[in-house]
Each structure stands twice: as structure tokens, then as C-alpha cells.
C-alpha positions in Angstrom: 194.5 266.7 65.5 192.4 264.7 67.8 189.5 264.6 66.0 191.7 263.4 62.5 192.8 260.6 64.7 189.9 259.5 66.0 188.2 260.1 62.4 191.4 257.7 61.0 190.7 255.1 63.9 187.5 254.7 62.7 188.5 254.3 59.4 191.2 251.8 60.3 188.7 249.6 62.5 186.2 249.7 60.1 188.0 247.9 57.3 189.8 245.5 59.3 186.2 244.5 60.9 185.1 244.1 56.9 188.2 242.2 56.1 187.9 239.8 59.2 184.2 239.1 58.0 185.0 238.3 54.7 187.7 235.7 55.7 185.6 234.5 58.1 182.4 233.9 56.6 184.8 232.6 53.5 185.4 229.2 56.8 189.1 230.7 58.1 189.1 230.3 62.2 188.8 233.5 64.5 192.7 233.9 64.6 193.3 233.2 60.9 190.4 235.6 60.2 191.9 238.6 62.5 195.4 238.0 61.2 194.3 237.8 57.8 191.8 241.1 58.1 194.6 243.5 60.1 197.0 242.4 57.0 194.4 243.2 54.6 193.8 246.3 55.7 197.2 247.5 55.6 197.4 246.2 52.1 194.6 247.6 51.0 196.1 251.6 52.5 199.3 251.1 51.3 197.9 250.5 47.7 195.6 252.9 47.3 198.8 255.8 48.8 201.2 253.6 46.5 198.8 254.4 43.6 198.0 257.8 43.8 202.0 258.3 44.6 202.8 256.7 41.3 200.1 258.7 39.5 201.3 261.9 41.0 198.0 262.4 41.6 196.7 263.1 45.4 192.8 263.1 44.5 193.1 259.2 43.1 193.9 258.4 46.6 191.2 260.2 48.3 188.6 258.5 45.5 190.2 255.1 46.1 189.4 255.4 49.9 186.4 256.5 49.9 185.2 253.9 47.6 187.0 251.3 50.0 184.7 252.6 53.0 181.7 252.8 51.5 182.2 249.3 50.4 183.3 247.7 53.9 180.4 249.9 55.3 177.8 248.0 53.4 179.4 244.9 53.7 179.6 245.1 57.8 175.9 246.4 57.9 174.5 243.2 56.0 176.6 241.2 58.6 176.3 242.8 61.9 173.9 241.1 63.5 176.3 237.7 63.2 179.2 239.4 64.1 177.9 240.5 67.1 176.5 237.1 68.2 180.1 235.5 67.1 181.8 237.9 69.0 179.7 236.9 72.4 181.2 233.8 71.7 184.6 234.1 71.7 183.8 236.3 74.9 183.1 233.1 76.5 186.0 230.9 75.5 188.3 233.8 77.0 186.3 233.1 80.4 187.1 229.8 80.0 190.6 230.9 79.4 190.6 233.1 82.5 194.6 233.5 83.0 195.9 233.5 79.6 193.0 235.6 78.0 193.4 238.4 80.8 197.4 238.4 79.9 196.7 239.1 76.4 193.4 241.2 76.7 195.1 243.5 79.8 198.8 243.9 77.7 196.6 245.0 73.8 194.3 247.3 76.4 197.4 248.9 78.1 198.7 249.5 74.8 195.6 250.9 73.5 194.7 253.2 76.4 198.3 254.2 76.3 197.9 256.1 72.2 194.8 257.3 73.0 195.9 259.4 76.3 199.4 260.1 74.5 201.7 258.6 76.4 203.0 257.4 73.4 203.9 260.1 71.4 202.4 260.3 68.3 204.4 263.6 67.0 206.7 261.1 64.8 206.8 259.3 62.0 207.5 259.5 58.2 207.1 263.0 56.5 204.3 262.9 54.0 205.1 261.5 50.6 206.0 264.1 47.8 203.1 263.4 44.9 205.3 265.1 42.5 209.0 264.0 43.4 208.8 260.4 42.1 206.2 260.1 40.1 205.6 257.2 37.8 205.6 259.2 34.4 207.3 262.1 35.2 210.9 262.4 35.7 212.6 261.8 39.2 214.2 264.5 41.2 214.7 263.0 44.3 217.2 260.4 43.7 216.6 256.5 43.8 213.1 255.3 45.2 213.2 252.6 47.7 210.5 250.0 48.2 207.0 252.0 48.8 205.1 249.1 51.0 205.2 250.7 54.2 205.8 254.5 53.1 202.7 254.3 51.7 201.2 252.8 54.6 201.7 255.3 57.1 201.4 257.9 54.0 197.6 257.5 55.4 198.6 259.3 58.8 202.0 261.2 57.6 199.9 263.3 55.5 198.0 264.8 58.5 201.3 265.3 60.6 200.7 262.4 62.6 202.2 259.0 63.8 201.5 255.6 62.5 200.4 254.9 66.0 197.9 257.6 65.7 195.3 254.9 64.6 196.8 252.2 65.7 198.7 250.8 63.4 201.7 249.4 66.1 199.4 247.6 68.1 197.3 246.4 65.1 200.5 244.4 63.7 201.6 243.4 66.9 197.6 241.9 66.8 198.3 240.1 63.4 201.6 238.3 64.6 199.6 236.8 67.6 196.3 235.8 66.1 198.8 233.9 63.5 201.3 231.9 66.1 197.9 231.2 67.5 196.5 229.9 64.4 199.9 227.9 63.6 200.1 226.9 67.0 196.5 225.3 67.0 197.6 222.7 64.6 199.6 221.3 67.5 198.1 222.0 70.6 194.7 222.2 72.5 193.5 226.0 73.2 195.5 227.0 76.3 198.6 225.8 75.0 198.1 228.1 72.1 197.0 230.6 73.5 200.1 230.6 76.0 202.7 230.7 72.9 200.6 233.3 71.3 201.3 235.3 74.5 205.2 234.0 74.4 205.3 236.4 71.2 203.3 239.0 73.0 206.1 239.1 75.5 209.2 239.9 73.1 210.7 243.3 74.1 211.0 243.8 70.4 207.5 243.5 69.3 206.5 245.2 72.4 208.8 248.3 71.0 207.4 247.9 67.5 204.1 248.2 68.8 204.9 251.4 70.6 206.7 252.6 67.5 205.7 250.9 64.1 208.1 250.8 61.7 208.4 248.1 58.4 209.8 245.5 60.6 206.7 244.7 62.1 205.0 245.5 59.0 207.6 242.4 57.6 207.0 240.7 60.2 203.4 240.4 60.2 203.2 239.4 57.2 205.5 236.7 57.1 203.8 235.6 59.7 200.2 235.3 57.7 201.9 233.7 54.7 203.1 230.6 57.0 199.4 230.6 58.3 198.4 230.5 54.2 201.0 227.8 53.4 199.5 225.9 56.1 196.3 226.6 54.6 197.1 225.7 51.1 198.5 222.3 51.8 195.5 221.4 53.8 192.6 222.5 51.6 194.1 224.3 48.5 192.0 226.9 47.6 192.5 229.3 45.5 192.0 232.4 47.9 194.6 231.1 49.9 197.4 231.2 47.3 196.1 234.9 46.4 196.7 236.1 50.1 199.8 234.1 50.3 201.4 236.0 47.2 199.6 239.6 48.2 201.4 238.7 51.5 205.0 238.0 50.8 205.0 241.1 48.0 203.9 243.4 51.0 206.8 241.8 52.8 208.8 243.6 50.7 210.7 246.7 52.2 214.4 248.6 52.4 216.4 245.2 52.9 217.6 242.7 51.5 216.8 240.1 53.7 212.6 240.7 53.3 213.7 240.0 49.6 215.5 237.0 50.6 212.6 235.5 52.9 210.1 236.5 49.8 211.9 233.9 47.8 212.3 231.2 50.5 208.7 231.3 51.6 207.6 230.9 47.8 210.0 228.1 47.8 208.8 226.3 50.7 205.3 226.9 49.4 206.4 224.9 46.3 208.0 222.1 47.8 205.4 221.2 50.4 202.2 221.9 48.1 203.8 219.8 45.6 205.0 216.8 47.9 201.4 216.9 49.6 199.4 217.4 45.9 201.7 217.0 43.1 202.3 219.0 40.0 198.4 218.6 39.6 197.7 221.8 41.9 199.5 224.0 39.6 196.4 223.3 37.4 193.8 223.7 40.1 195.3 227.0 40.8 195.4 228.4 37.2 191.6 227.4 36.7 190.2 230.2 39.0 188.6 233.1 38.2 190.7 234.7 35.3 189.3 238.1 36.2 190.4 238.1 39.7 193.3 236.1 39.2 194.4 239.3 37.0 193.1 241.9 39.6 195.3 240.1 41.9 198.5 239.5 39.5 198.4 243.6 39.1 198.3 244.1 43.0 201.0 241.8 43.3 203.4 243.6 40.8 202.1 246.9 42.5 203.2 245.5 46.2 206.2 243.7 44.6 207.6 247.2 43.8 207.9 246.7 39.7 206.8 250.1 39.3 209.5 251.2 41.6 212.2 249.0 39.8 211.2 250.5 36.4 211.5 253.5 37.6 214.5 253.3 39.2 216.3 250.9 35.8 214.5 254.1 34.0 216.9 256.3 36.3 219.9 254.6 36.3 219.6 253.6 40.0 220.2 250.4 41.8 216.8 248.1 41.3 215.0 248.6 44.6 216.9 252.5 45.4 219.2 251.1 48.1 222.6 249.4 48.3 223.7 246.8 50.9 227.2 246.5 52.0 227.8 242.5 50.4 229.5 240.1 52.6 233.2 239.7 50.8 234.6 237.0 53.1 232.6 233.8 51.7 232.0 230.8 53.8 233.9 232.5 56.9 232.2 235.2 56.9 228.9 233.8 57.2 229.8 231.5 59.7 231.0 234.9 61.6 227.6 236.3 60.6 225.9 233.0 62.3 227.9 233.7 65.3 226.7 237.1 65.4 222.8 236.1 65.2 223.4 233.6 67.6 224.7 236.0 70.2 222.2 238.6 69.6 219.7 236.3 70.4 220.5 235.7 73.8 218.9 238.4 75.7 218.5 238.3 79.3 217.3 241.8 80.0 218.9 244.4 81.7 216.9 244.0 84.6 218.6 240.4 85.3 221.7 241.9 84.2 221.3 243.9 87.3 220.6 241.3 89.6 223.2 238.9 88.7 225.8 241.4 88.8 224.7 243.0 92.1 224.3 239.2 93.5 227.3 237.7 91.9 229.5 240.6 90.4 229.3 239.3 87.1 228.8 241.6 83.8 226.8 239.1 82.0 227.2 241.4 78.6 230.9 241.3 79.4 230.9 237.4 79.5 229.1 237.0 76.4 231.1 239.8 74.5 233.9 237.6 75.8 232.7 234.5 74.3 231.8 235.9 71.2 235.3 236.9 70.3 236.8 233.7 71.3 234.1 232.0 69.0 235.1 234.4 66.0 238.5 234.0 66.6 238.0 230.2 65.9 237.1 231.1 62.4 239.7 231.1 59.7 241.2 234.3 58.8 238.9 236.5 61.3 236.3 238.0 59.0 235.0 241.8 60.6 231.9 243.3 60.1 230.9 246.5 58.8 230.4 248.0 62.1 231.7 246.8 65.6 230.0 243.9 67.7 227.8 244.2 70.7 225.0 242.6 72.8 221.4 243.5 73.1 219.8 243.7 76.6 216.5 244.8 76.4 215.6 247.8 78.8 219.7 249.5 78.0 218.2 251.8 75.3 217.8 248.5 72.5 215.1 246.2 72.5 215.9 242.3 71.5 214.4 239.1 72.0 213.8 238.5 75.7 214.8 235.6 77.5 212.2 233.0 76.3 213.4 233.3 72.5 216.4 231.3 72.9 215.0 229.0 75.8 212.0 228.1 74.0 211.6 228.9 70.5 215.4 227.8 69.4 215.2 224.6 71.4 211.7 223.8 70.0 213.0 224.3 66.4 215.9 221.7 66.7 213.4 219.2 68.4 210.8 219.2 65.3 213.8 219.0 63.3 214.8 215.6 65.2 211.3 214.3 66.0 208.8 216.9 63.8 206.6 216.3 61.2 207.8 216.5 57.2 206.0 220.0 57.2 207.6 221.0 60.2 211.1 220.3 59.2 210.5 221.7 55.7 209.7 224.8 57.7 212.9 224.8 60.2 215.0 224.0 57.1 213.4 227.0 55.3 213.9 229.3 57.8 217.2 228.2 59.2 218.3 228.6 55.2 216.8 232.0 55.3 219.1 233.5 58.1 222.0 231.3 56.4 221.5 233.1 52.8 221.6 236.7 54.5 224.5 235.7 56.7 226.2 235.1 53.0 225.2 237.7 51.2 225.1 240.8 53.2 227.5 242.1 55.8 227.1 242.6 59.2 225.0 246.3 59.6 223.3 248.7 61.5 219.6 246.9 61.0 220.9 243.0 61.1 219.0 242.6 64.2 216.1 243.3 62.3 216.5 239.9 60.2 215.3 237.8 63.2 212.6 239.6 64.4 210.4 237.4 61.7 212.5 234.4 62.1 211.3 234.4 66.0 207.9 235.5 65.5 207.2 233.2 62.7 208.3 230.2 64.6 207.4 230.2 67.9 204.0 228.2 67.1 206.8 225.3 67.1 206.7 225.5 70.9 203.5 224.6 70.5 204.6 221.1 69.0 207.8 220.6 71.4 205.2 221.2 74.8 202.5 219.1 74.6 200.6 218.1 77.5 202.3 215.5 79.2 205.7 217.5 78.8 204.4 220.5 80.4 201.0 219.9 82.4 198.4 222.2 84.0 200.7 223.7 87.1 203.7 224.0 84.7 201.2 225.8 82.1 200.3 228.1 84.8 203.5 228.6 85.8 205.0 229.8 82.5 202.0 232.1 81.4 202.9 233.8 84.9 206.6 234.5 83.9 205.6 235.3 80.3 203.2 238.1 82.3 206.0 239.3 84.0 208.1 239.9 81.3 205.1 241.4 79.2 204.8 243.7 82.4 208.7 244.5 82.6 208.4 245.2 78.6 205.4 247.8 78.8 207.2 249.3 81.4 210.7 250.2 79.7 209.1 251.1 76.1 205.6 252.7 77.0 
């Protein structure tokens, strides 16, 4: 099994080093380029397993791939001698960077040293995906068929009896959400303010968890991130390439609930509304004129990674549309504004460890507190909507992961200030996101995974710190001083879920 995971680890660097080069000899930045290439790569596996799935035929897959690699073989060979002098470059602006760069290079190596000496177990995962069970023109005998994005993603390790993590795959997407707050975040800030949000994200407890233990959450959440790096993109250049990875991205965003539906839509919308108030309605005409040939490769992938196959079959069937059910939100406005409550409270997340501390210093159950404000917040609300299941905090380290502490110290605080004093695009994209988590506190009740709907909401936002911290808020001592409490949080994280 070793040697199949080292041989898929080859394979998975491989075409992410192809797709960085051919974003970035295409005039993206490092970060937009690294982002851009991890997301690409996953893309690109979990359509060729998504294919052959369809098909019902296994050996479609294995021509698909190795067509792929000899492709990004070729294509890194022609290039590697300007890779390799690039990459002695941005050696050098991480020695410039000496604090912040050894945060984030020491917390990816732990990570990395930890899957490849096993101490995180790699003996999990999804079960390999039956060829025959669901197959696109043959009948069903499984039941319904949920959304196949990240299935077929970690298809590519499943079907040698391994983890996702066998090759990587966690720490790779925990990779692409940093390299894109760190390409949002340069839009507002010099490098070592950048580079300190982009280790703000690093620090989460949940990513840190994800990237232990992949799962379509980080999948989701990667690339949401990458299609606010595109929008960004598109209104400042609007090229046609963008919009392509822009609409590959938010169909991959698609997975098992409704909310990745629901930010699919709101990202397209924001996409409209700030393209067209920076352009006008004239873009929509640049954009069509492309290359017809790729522009209908691309359409195909799209309706591919936007699960149409899966919905035909699934109409075809007699199932519901994407093959799962949500529990809807019956209580209207009230409920919502429960819901909201709800979000609100389970991002406040201390940690256990401070939990601890203030308790054995002060006697106070800080979960306790906050349960106890929660209920007297709910019980404000007219007619005292319930959820689906019961109410309780996340502390990170007591067997959950959440948000850490800096989430709702920072990032929240940060979003209401750029909607006070922000730029246009900046408030289009608080208003969008803020409308996101308001549309899934209306539709859908209050479940099991909820906790998940904020994971992209926090990720995808933090480069606002960026904005709200600029040097003469926070200066070089103070910038010093929060990379070393992001460290210790990083530190306390890989401790508790490594």
C-alpha cells in the first residue's frame, strides 16, 4: 500500500505542478497560480472518476488519466528550467518573511510529515465507487444518486483501499484556501499583512481537522474560495479564462447540501452585479466571442461538475433532483432569525483549552454561559421556533472542531467595518455572503451538518482583515504580536486533531 501511495502522490504533485504552470505563465501571481492549480487538479480527478462512473466503464478512467499525465509530463519538462529558477525566488521573499513564512511553511510540513509516517490514519475514507450500480444508461439499483464531485474525487484513492489523505489531498485543500485569502488579501495589504491573514485561516481548528481528514467541506470550501479570487480577477481584467475557472469552480462546489447549491447561485449573482456595474452589459459580448471550441469543452465540463447527469438520472428514477432531502425550515421569518441566532453562537469558539483556564481561574462554565444566552436570545423570538435536533456549543479540542477564537474577533468585526467604510466591491461581497447564510437560515432547518455552512463563509472572507488592519491600525510590534498568537493556536490545533 505504500508504494500505491507514494505512486498516487506523484501523480497528484505532478498535475497540480502542470496546473500552477499553466496559470502562471497564462500572468496569475504565485498564490492565484497555486490556488488555482490544487483546484484544478481536483477537477480534473474528479472528472475523469465521474466519467468513467457514468459510463459504467472502469477502463475509460484509467485511459483518461493516463492521457492527463502524459500531457502534464510534457508540459512541466518544456518548463522546468523556469520553474525552478521562479521557485528560488519565492524562496527568498519567505526569508524576507522570516516569522510568518516559518509559521506557514513549519504548520503544511508537520502536516505533511505527519501522512507520510501514518500518524494520520489513512485506513478511512469512502468505499470505492460501484461502476455498475448507477450507471448513466443502465438502470439504477442503488437508490437515489447524490451529487458525484467529491465521491469521485477521492474515487482516485478509494479504489485502492486508501484514504483521501493518502496523497494528500487534506492538506492540498487546506493549501488552496490559503494561497487564495492570500491572493484576496493582497489587494489590500502589503506582503506581511497578507501573509499573516493567510495564516489567520491556517489557524482555524476546523480547516486544521479537514486537513487531517478531507471530506467535501473543504473540497466546498476551496473552491469557493478560488471563485472570489476569479471574480476579483474578472472585474479587474476580464478575460475570458477567468470566467471559465470561475464557472468550473462554483459547479465543483457542488456537493450533498443545500447550502453549496445556495452559495453556487449567490456567487454567480455577485459575479453579475459587480462585472456589470464595473463593465456594463458590453462584457457579456466580450465573453461570448472566445474560442467556441473551448467555450463548448468547457460548457460540457460544467454540466458534468454541475451534476445534470446525476439529476437526469435521478428525474429518470423518480428520485429527488440531487438524491437527498433536507429537512425545510417551516417557521418563516422566526425561524430564520432562530437559525441566525444559532450561527451566531456557533461561531464563538474559545477552545477548550481556555475553557479550562477560565473555569479553573474563575469557576465559570463558559459553554454554560453561552448555552445560557442563547436560550434567552431564542426565547425573544416570537412563537419559539425549535430545530431539528437540540442546540449546543462548539469548543474546539471537546471532540468537535469550530472556528477558533480569531473568527469572531477578527474576521466578523472586519466584515461589518468594510460594510461601514469598504469599498463598492467589498460591500457587494459582505452583502453577498451575509445573504448567503441568511437564504439557508430560511430555507433549511437547523441539522446535524449546519456548522458546515460557515466553514466557507469564514474562510472566504477573512482576506477582509486584510482591509480593516492596515498599517497604521496595527504596526510592526502589533503584527509580530498577532502572528505569535495565530502560531499558538496553529500549534494547540495540530496538537488536538493530528
Amino acid at each position: 500500500m505504500a508504494w500505491i501511495a507514494a505512486g498516487l502522490t506523484a501523480e497528484t504533485v505532478l498535475l497540480t505542478v502542470a496546473g500552477f504552470a499553466w496559470f502562471f505563465f497564462r500572468g496569475y501571481s504565485f498564490a492565484e497560480a497555486c490556488a488555482a492549480g490544487i483546484v484544478s487538479m481536483f477537477i480534473l480527478f474528479s472528472l475523469i472518476h465521474q466519467l468513467s462512473y457514468l459510463a459504467g466503464w472502469p477502463w475509460l478512467g484509467w485511459m483518461l488519466e493516463g492521457l492527463a499525465l502524459t500531457a502534464a509530463f510534457f508540459f512541466v519538462h518544456r518548463r522546468w528550467t523556469r520553474l525552478m529558477a521562479f521557485f528560488f525566488s519565492v524562496r527568498l521573499f519567505f526569508r524576507e518573511e522570516k516569522a510568518a513564512g516559518g509559521i506557514f511553511f513549519s504548520v503544511f510540513l508537520i502536516i505533511a510529515i505527519s501522512i507520510a509516517l501514518g500518524w494520520i490514519s489513512t485506513d478511512y475514507g469512502a468505499a470505492p465507487i460501484s461502476y455498475q450500480a448507477h450507471a448513466l444508461f443502465q438502470p439504477a439499483a442503488g437508490g437515489p444518486l447524490a451529487p458525484l464531485n467529491t465521491p469521485g474525487l477521492f474515487n482516485h484513492t478509494a479504489r485502492f483501499g486508501l484514504s483521501p489523505n493518502s496523497c494528500g489531498f487534506g492538506l492540498l485543500g487546506m493549501m488552496a484556501v490559503c494561497f487564495s485569502t492570500y491572493a484576496l488579501a493582497r489587494r489590500y495589504a502589503w506582503p506581511p499583512m497578507a501573509l499573516t491573514v493567510s495564516l489567520l485561516v491556517l489557524s482555524m481548528p476546523r480547516l486544521v481537522f479537514l486537513a487531517a481528514a478531507p471530506t467535501g467541506e473543504l473540497l466546498f470550501t476551496a473552491a469557493a474560495c478560488l471563485a472570489m479570487v476569479m471574480i476579483y480577477r474578472l472585474v479587474e481584467q476580464h478575460r475570458v479564462s477567468d470566467f471559465y475557472c470561475f464557472v468550473l469552480c462554483i459547479c465543483f462546489s457542488i456537493m450533498d447540501l443545500s447550502f453549496s447549491i445556495t452559495l453556487a447561485s449567490v456567487l454567480l449573482l455577485l459575479l453579475i452585479i459587480v462585472m456589470i456595474r464595473r463593465h456594463g452589459w458590453l462584457i457579456c459580448r466580450e465573453l461570448a466571442a472566445g474560442n467556441k471550441a473551448v467555450s463548448m469543452l468547457v460548457l460540457m465540463v460544467a454540466l458534468v461538475l454541475a451534476q445534470i447527469p446525476v439529476v437526469t438520472l435521478n428525474l429518470k428514477n423518480g428520485d429527488p433532483f440531487f438524491g437527498f432531502s433536507y429537512v425545510p425550515q417551516n417557521d418563516g421569518i422566526f425561524g430564520a432569525m432562530t437559525n441566525l441566532i444559532r450561527y451566531s453562537f456557533s461561531s464563538i469558539d474559545p477552545t477548550e483549552a481556555i475553557q479550562v483556564i477560565v473555569h479553573w481561574l474563575l469557576g465559570v462554565d463558559l459553554k454554560r454561559f453561552f448555552l445560557d444566552g442563547f436560550a434567552f436570545l431564542t426565547g425573544l423570538v416570537p412563537g419559539k421556533p425549535a430545530g431539528n435536533i437540540p442546540f449546543c456549543m462548539t469548543f474546539s479540542g471537546s471532540g468537535d472542531a469550530g472556528f477558533g477564537p480569531l473568527a469572531l474577533l477578527l474576521v466578523v468585526p472586519s466584515m461589518v467595518h468594510a460594510l461601514a467604510r469598504g469599498t463598492r466591491r467589498l460591500k457587494a461581497t459582505v452583502v453577498a455572503w451575509t445573504g448567503y447564510l441568511y437564504i439557508t437560515s430560511l430555507v433549511a432547518g437547523w441539522h446535524s451538518r449546519s456548522l458546515e455552512t460557515l466553514t466557507p463563509l469564514f474562510a472566504a472572507n477573512s482576506f477582509i482583515v486584510a482591509f480593516s488592519l492596515p498599517p497604521w491600525r496595527l504596526r510592526r510590534r502589533g503584527l509580530r504580536g498577532l502572528q505569535f498568537g495565530i502560531a499558538l493556536i496553529a500549534l494547540w490545533s495540530l496538537w488536538c486533531f493530528l
